[in-house]
C-alpha positions in Angstrom: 29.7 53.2 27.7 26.4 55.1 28.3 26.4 58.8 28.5 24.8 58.3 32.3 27.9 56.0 33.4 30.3 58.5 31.7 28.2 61.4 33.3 28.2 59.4 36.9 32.2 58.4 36.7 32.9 62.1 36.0 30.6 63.2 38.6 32.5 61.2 40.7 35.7 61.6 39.8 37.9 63.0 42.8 40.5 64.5 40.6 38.2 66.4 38.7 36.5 67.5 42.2 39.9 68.8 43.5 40.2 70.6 40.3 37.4 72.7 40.3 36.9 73.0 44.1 41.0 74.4 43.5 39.2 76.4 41.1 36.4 77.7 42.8 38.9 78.9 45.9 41.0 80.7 43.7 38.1 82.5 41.6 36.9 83.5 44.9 40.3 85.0 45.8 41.2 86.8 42.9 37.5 87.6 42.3 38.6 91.2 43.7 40.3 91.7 40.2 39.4 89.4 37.9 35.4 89.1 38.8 34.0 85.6 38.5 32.6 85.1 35.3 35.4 84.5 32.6 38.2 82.8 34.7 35.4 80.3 36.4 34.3 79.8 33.0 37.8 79.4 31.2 38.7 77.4 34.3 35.8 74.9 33.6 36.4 74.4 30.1 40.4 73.7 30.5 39.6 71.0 33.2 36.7 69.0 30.8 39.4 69.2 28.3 42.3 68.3 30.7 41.2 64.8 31.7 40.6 62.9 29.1 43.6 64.1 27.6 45.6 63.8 30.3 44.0 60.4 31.2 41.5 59.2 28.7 39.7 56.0 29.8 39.6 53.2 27.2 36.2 52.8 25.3 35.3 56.1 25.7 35.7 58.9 22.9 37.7 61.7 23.2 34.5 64.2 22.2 31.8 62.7 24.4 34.1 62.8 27.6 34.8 66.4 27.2 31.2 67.3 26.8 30.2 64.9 29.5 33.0 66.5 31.6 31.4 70.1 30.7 28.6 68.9 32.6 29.7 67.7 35.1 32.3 70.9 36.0 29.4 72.8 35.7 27.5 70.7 38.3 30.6 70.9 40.9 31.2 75.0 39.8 27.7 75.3 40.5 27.6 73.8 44.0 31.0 75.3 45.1 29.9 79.0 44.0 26.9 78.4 46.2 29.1 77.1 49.1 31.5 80.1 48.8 28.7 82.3 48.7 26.7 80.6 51.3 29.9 80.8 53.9 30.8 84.2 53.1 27.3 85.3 53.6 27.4 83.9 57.6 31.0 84.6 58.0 29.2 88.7 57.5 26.4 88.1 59.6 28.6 86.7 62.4 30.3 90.2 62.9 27.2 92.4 63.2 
């Protein structure tokens, strides 16, 4: 399998989108104590390794799908961060 169709699967993986949207929420509710930073980036890292453990896909090596999976929680963290942000920025805005 191609790094690209490994990359695209992962991208589109629902599980792994629950994960780190899951993720993202709770980051954002803790954030008060725990900041962002280290348990986003712990919480990124324990899902690319979680999957293809949990579920590895036949044909594909263990090392390439946790990488691959790296990238692609990064992608999702990414986008969801943004969302958070984005929403609690107009949820301010609203009140004033």
């Amino acid at each position: 399998m191609e790094y690209k169709d490994l990359l695209l699967g992962q991208l589109t993986d629902p599980f792994r989108i629950g994960l780190i949207a899951a993720l993202v929420v709770t980051t954002a509710n803790t954030s008060a104590h725990t900041r962002w930073v280290l348990p986003l980036s712990l919480g990124v890292l324990f899902v690319a390794f979680l999957i293809p453990t949990a579920m590895p896909q036949p044909g594909v090596a263990f090392l390439p799908a946790v990488l691959t999976g790296l990238v692609a929680n990064i992608v999702w963290a990414a986008v969801g961060v943004a969302l958070w942000l984005g929403w609690t920025r107009l949820n301010r805005r609203d009140g004033s």
